[in-house]
N, C-alpha and C positions, 0 to 999 in steps of 0.2 A: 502758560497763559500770559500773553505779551503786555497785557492790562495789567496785572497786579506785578509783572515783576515793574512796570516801568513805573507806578507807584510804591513798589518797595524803594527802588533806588532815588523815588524824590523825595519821598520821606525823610531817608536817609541823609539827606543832603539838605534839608528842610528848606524844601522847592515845591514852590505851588502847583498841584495838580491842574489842570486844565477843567471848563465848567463840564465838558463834555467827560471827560474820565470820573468826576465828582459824581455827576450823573448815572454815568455806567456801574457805579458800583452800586446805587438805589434801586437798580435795575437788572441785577445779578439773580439766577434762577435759585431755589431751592438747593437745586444738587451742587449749586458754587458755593453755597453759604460757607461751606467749613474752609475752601481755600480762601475767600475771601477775609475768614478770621483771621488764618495763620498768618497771611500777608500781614494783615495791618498789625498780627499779634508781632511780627519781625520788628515793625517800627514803636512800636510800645514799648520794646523789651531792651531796643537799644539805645532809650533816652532813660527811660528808668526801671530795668533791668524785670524784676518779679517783687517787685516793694508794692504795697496800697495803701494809701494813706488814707485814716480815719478822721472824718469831719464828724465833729455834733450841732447837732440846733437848738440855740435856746431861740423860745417863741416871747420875746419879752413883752408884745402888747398885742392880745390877738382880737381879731375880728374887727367891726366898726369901725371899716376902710368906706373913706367915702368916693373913691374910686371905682371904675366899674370895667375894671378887666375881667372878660365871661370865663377865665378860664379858675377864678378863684373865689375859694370857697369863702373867702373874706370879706366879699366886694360889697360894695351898698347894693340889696334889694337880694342878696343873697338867703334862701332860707333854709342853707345847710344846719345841720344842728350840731356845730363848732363849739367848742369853748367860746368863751368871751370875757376876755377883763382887759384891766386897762395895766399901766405899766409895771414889773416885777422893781421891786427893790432892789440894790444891789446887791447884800446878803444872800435876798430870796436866788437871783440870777446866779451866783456862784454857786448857792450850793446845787441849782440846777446841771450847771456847766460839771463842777464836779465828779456828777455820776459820770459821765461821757468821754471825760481825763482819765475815771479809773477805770476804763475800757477799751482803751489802748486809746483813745481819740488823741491826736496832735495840736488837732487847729478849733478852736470853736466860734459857731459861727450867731452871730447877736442880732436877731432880726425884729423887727417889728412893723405892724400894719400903719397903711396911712399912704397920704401924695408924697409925702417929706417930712422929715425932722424940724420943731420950730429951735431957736437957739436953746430955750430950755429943755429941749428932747436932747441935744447935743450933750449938752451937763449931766445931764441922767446917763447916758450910755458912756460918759468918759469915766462917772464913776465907779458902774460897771465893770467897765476896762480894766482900771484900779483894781478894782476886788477881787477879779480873778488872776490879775495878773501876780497881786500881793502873794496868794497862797499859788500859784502854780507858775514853780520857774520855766523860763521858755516857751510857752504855748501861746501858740499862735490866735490873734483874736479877729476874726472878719468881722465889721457890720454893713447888714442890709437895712438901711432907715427908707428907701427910696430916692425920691428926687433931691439933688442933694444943692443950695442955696451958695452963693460966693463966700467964700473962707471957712465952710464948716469941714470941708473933706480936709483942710489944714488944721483945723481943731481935732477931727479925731485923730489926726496922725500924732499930735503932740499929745492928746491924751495917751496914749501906746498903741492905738487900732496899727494891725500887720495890710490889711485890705480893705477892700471894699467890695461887696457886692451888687449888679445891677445888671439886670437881663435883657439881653434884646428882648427875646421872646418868639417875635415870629420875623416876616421879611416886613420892610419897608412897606411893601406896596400892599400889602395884605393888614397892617397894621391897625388901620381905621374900622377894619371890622371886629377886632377883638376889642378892641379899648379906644373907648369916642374924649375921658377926660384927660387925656394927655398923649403927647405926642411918639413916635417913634422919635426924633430929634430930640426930644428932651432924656430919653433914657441914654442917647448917643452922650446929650451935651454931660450927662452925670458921670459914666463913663470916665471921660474927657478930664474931667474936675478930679475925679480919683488918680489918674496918671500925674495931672499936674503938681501933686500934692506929695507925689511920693509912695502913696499908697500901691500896694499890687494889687494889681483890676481883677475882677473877678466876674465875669463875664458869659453869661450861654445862653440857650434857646429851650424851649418846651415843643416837643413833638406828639404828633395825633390831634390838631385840632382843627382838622379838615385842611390842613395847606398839600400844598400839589411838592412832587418832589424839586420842581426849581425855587419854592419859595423855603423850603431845606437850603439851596445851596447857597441863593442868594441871601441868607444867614448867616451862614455858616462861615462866607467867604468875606462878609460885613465884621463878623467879632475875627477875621483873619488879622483883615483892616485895623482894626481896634488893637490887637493884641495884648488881652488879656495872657494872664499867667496863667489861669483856670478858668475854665468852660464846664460848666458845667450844663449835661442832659436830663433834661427832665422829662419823662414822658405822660399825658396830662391823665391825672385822675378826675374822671367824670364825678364827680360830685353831685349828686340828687340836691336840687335847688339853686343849680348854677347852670347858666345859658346852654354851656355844653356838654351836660348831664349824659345826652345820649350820644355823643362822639365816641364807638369803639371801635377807633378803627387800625388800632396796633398787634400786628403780633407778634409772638419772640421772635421769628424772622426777622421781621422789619425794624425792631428795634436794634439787633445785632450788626444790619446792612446800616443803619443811622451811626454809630456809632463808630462802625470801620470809616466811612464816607468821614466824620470829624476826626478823627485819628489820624487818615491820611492829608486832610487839608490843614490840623495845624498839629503837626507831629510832633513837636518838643515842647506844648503846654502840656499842664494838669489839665487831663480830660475824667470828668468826676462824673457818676454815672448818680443820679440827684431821684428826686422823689419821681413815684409810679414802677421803679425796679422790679420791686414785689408784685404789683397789679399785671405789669406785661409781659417782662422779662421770666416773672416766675422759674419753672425749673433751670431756666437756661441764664440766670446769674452767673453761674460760675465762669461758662462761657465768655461771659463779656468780660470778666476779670482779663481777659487777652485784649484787649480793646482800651477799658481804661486802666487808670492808676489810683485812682481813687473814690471811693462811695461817702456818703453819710452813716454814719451807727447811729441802729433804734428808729425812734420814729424821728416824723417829721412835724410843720408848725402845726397841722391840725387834721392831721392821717397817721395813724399807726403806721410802722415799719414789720421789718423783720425782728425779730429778738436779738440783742445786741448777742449773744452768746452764739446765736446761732451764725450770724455774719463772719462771727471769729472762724466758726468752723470750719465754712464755707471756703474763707479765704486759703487756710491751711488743707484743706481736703483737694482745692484744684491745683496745690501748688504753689503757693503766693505768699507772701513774708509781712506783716504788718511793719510800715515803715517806723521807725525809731521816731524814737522826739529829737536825738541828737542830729538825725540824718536830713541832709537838706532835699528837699523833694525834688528842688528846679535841678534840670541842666547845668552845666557851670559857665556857659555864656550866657544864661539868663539868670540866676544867680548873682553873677557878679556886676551884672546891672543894678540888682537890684538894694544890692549890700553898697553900691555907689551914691543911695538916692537917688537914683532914674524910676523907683517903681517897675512900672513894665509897660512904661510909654510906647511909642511909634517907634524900638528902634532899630536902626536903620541896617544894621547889623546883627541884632542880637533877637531878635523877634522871632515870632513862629516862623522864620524863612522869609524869604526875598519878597517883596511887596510890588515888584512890579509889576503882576498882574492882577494883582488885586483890589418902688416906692410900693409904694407897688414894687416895691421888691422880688424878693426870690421866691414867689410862692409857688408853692408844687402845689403841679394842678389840685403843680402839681396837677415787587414788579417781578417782572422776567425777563429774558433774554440770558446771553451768553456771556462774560467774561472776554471770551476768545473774540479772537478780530478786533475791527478798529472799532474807537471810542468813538467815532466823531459822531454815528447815531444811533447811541444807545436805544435800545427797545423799551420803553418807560410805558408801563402801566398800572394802575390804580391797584395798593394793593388791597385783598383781602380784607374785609374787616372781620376782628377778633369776636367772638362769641363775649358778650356784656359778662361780665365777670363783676357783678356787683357786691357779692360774698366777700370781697375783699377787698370792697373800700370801707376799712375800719376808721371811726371818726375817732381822732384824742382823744381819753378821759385819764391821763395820767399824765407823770412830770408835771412839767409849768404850769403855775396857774391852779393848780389843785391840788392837796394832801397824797397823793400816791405819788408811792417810789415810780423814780423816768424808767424809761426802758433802755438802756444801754450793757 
């Protein structure tokens, strides 16, 4: 298939696919799906071999976002029945973070609802930082506060923060219809602010919420732009009492063709496969294990997950090694940008490959044709929508925020 070898080899070489090959593989029939794995499992395997690396979520402040992105279950005017409280103590956050360290997690990730952090949200999560960083040597700390204000992505870096997280979400042009109180430019310029600061960006999209397969690519090929170290997929859990309750429109197919498609366009990031795994992906997780390098353990800010025990299993059963805490996840041109104080800026060398053709937080929502012949016009059609699998949108009632052991 002249298609996927010619995206094995630009992978390999971490060279931009073209929008038309990007395409062709959202567009790949049923009976390709499994080469289309192997393919992009070739460039998975040889940035970061059969390692996954374990993220946890602490939810530090949920619900009572006065933002209204339709795809979370947080938003104002939401009437998901979510937890709700307001900021965890540091204590309380460590010993959250805890469960999810001693379950092989590496990195954890500090999130909280809201447009943005005020300067005293910033002190709170630095202390946080502290707390977990006090008891657990090495571990890595992301926060998602949202829209992030001039010099505070430099205060979390001085407090110890490793990253930052901030999602495109969906394409530029499509962006006004998911979310009317802030802009697609404002989640760029935050982005932006976390690079400047030193931080590794942390960066992806949410799939299934009615976007077409060019508003995937022109995503896709936007956080290309960006060059985050980590991308993470989320694919959107329909949420009863959120705008796009009845958006089911993924299936394990399509999630695994999504997933190849970000793998080949930025092929030596962390491609972290984020909330809805369980909703869509369902049995064919293990599968995507060939795709990305890393998941979340347990649940998520305000949906159940898998059972952290069981995610272990998973891992080990398809073959696949839980990355070490000592083990560095990046590449070592990326890497060593980032051990520089570069963060995982623009650059110009060291990035997801060659760029010449290219607060609302992290919340999880949460075709056909042939392979063979040429790219340049793929056969793109609408896929399938998934049978509602409502049964398994489990809302939170454990971990954060509440008297029950987390799930990790």
């Amino acid at each position: 298939m002249d298609l996927l070898n010619t995206l094995v080899d630009k992978g390999l070489r971490r060279e931009l696919p073209t929008r038309e090959e990007a395409l062709a593989v959202l567009a790949t029939s049923d009976d390709d799906l499994l080469d289309v794995v192997a393919a992009a499992g070739k460039v998975r395997r040889h940035w970061f071999g059969r390692r996954v690396k374990l993220n946890y979520l602490v939810n530090l402040k949920s619900g009572l976002c006065p933002e209204d992105c339709s795809y979370c279950s947080q938003r104002l005017g939401s009437t998901a029945g979510i937890l709700k409280y307001t900021w965890l103590k540091p204590d309380e956050a460590s010993k959250a973070a805890a469960a999810g360290l001693a379950g092989g997690a590496k990195r954890v990730c500090l999130v909280a609802s809201g447009r943005g952090p005020t300067d005293r949200d910033v002190d709170r999560v630095a202390g946080t930082i502290k707390a977990i960083k006090d008891q657990n040597e090495g571990v890595e700390v992301c926060a998602c506060l949202g829209l992030l204000s001039d010099g505070q992505a430099e205060r979390l870096r001085e407090a110890g923060a490793d990253a930052y997280n901030h999602n495109l979400n969906t394409s530029e042009a499509t962006y006004g219809e998911i979310t009317t109180t802030h802009t697609y430019a404002d989640r760029v310029d935050t982005v932006q602010k976390a690079h400047a600061a030193g931080l590794s960006a942390c960066s992806g999209l949410i799939a299934g919420m009615g976007e077409s397969d060019e508003d995937l690519i022109d995503v896709v090929f936007s956080l290309r732009e960006l060059d985050p170290d980590s991308v993470p997929v989320n694919f959107l859990i329909p949420f009863e009492g959120t705008p796009l309750a009845k958006e089911w429109n993924l299936t394990p197919q399509r999630c695994l063709r999504i997933l190849a498609m970000v793998r080949f366009v930025c092929p030596d990031v962390e491609v972290r496969i984020a909330g809805g795994r369980e909703v869509h992906l369902r049995s064919m997780q293990p599968l995507a294990l060939n795709l990305a390098n890393s998941i979340f353990l347990g649940d998520y800010l305000t949906s159940e997950g898998q059972a952290g025990k069981a995610d272990l299993e998973m891992i080990a059963d398809a073959g696949f090694e839980v990355e070490g805490a000592g083990e560095v996840t990046l590449p070592q041109h990326r890497a060593d940008v980032a051990a520089a104080g570069g963060g995982c800026g623009s650059h110009e060398s060291a990035g997801c490959g060659s760029h010449e053709g290219a607060g609302c937080g992290s919340h999880e929502s949460a075709g056909c044709g042939s392979v063979c012949g040429s790219a340049a016009e793929p056969a793109v059609s609408e896929p399938a929508a998934s049978e509602a699998r409502t049964d398994l949108v489990a809302v939170r009632r454990r971990g954060a925020g509440t008297d029950l052991a987390p799930n990790a």
